[in-house]
C-alpha positions as a printed Julia matrix, in Angstrom:
239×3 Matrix{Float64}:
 -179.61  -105.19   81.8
 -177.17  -107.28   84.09
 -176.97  -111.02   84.44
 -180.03  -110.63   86.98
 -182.33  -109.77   84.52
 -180.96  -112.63   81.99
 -181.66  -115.1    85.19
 -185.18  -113.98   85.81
 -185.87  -113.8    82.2
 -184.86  -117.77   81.69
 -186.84  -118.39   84.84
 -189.83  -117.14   83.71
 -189.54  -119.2    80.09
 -188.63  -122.09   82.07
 -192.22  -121.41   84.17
 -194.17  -120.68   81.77
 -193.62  -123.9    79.67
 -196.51  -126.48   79.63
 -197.34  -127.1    83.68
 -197.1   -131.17   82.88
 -193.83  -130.86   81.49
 -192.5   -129.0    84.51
 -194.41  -131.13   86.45
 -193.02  -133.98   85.05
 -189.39  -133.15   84.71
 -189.5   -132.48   88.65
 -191.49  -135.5    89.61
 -188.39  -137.87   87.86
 -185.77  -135.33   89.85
 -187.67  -135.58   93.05
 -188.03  -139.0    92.86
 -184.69  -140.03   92.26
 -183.33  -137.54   94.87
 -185.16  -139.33   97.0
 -184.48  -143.04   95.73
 -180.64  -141.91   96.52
 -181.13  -141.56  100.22
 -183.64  -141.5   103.16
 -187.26  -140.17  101.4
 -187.07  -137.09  104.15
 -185.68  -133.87  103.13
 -184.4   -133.37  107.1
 -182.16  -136.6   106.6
 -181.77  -135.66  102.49
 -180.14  -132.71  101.78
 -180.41  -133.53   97.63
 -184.04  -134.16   98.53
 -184.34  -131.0   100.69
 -182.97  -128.84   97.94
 -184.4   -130.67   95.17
 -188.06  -129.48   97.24
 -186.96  -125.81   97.24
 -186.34  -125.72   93.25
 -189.44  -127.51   92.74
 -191.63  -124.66   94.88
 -189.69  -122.05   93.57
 -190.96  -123.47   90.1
 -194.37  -123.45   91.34
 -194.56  -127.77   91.51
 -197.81  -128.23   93.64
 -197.56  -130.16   96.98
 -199.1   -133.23   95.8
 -196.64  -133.78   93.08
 -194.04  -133.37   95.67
 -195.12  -135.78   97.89
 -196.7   -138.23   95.06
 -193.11  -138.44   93.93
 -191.44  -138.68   97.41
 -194.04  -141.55   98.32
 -193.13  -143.52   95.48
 -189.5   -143.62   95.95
 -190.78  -145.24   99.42
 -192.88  -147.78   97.96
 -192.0   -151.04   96.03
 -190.73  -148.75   92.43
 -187.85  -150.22   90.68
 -187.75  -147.36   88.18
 -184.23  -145.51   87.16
 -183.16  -142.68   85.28
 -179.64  -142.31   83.73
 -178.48  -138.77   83.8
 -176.59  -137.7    80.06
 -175.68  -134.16   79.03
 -175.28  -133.11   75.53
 -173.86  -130.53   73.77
 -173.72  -128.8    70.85
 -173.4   -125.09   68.83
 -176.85  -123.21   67.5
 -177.23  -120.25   64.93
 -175.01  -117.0    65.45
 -172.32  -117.93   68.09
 -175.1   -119.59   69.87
 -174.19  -122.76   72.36
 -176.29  -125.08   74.19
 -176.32  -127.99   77.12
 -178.98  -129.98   77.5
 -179.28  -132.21   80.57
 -181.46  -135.2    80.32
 -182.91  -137.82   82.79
 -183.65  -141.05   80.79
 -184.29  -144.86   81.26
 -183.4   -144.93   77.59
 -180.34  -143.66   76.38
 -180.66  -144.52   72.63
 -183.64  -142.97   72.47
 -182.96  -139.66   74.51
 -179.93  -139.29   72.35
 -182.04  -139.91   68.94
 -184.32  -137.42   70.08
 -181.97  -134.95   70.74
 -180.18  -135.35   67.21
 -183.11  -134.8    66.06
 -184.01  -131.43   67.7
 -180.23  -130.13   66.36
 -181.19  -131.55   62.78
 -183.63  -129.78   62.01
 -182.78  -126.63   63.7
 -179.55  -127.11   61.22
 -177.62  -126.64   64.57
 -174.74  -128.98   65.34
 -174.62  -131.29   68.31
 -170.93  -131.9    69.77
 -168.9   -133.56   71.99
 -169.0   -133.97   75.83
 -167.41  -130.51   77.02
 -167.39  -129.01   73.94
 -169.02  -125.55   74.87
 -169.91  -126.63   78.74
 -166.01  -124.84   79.46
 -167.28  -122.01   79.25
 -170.21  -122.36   81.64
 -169.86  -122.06   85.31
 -171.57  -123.84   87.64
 -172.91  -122.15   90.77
 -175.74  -122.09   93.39
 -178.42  -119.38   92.4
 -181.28  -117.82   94.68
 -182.8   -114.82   93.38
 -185.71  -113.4    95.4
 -187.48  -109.85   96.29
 -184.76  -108.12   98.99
 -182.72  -105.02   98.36
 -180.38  -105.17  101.71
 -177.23  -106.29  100.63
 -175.05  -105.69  103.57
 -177.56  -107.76  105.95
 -177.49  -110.37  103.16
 -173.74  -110.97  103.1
 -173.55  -110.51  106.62
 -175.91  -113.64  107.0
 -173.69  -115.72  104.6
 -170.63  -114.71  105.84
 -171.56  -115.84  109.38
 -172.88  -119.08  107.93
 -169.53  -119.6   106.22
 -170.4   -119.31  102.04
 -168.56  -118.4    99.99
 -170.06  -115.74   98.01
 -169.38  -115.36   94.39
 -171.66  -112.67   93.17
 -174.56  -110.39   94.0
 -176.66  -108.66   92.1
 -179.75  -106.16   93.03
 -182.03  -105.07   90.17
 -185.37  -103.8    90.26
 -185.84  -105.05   93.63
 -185.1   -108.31   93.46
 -181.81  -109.99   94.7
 -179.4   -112.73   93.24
 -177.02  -114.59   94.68
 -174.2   -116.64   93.25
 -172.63  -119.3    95.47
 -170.15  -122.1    94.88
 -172.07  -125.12   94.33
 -171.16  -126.88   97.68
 -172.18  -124.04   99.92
 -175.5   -124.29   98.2
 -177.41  -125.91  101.13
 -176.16  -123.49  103.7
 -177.23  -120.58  101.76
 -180.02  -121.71  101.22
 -180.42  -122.2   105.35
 -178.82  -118.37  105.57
 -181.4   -116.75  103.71
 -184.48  -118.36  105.0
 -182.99  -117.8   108.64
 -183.05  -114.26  107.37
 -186.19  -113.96  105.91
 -188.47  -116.49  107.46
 -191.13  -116.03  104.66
 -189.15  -115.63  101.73
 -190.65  -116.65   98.22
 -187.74  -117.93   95.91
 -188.09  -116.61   92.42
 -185.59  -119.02   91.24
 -183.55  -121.71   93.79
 -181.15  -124.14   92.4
 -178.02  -125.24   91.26
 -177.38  -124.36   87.55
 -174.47  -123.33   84.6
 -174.46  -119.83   83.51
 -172.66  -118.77   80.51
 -169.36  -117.03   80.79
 -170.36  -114.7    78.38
 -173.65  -113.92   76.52
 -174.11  -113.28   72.67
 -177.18  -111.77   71.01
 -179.09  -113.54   68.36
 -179.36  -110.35   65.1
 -180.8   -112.13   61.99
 -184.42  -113.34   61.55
 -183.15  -116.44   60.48
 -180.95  -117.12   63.41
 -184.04  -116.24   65.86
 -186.38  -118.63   64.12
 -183.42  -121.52   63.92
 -183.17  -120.62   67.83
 -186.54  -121.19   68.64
 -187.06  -123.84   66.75
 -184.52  -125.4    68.46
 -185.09  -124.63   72.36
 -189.09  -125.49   71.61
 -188.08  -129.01   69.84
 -185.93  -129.96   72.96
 -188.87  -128.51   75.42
 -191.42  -131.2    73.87
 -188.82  -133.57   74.15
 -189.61  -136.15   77.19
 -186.51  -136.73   78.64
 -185.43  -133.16   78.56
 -184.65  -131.81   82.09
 -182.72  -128.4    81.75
 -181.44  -126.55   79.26
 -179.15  -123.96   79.92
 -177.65  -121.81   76.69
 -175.66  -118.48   76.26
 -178.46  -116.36   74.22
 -179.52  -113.21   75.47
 -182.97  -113.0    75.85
């Protein structure tokens, strides 16, 4: 299985986590995409993209626009963004990125999770060097020349694609992320994003082989799940 597969496989875990907490983690993003500029995703490009990751993650309309509509009212509420870091079982590493109005208690929390997993939480860039950070779309096409020929013309700069079992993914640098975006759905009017966002993959993947190491793994990744201010977590395991 390619990096595709490990994509649509974190996708799907990522989906298939209690609705409310997806819900919730996109209604803080959406909100303060849209607290950073003009609430309209024509005038907001963070907004505009920040809409396409929520849809692709199946966010209903009205949480979209419930969170869009209170960045236009009278809401003084802010969230700090923080990243941590640390090493799990096996050669196992981890980045957590958090949204929080709290930092002491985001950061408790998170101890907390790498505690009693018996994982070790490290310093800023300890493992994230070896993560890259790049645009991702993966979606049901299998024409690959008409798809680079679309992003070509718009001028992105391509850094992977990948075709597996009918559905396509495509790697981007992180800036060209909004034209690609544009490319593709100029190219397929009705296309249905599996996954649509910008994200760190791991340079290189490792495989969990003890018993112990899988439960200490999943322990870990469903402790930081429940955890509230918990946004994304991104990890090198292969699933």
């Amino acid at each position: 299985m390619g990096r595709a597969h490990e994509v649509r496989a974190a996708s799907m875990a990522k989906t298939a986590a209690l609705k409310t907490k997806v819900y919730s983690r996109f209604g803080k993003e959406l909100y303060m995409a849209a607290k950073a500029g003009v609430p309209d995703p024509d005038m907001n490009q963070g907004l505009k993209r920040k809409i396409a990751e929520a849809k692709a993650n199946q966010v209903p309309a009205d949480v979209i626009k419930r969170a869009i509509d209170k960045a236009k009212g009278s809401s003084n509420e802010n969230y700090d963004p923080v990243r941590y870091e640390g090493f799990g079982p096996g050669a196992s590493t981890i980045v957590i990125d958090c949204l929080t109005d709290n930092v002491n208690r985001t950061v408790s929390a998170v101890k907390t999770c790498f505690n009693k997993a018996h994982a070790k939480m490290g310093v800023a860039g300890c493992v994230s060097h070896s993560y890259d950070t790049v645009g991702l779309f993966s979606f049901p096409y299998e024409d690959e020349e008409g798809m680079l020929d679309a992003l070509i013309s718009a001028d992105v700069e391509v850094t992977d694609l990948e075709i597996e079992e009918g559905v396509m993914s495509v790697y981007t640098i992180p800036t060209d992320f909004g034209k690609a975006q544009k490319a593709i759905e100029d190219l397929i009017p009705d296309v249905k994003f599996d996954v649509c966002e910008i994200t760190l993959l791991p340079q290189e993947y490792v495989q969990l082989t003890s018993d112990e190491d899988k439960e200490l793994w999943e322990r870990l990744n469903n402790m930081l799940n429940e955890c509230e201010d918990v946004q994304s977590i991104y990890h090198n395991v292969q699933n």
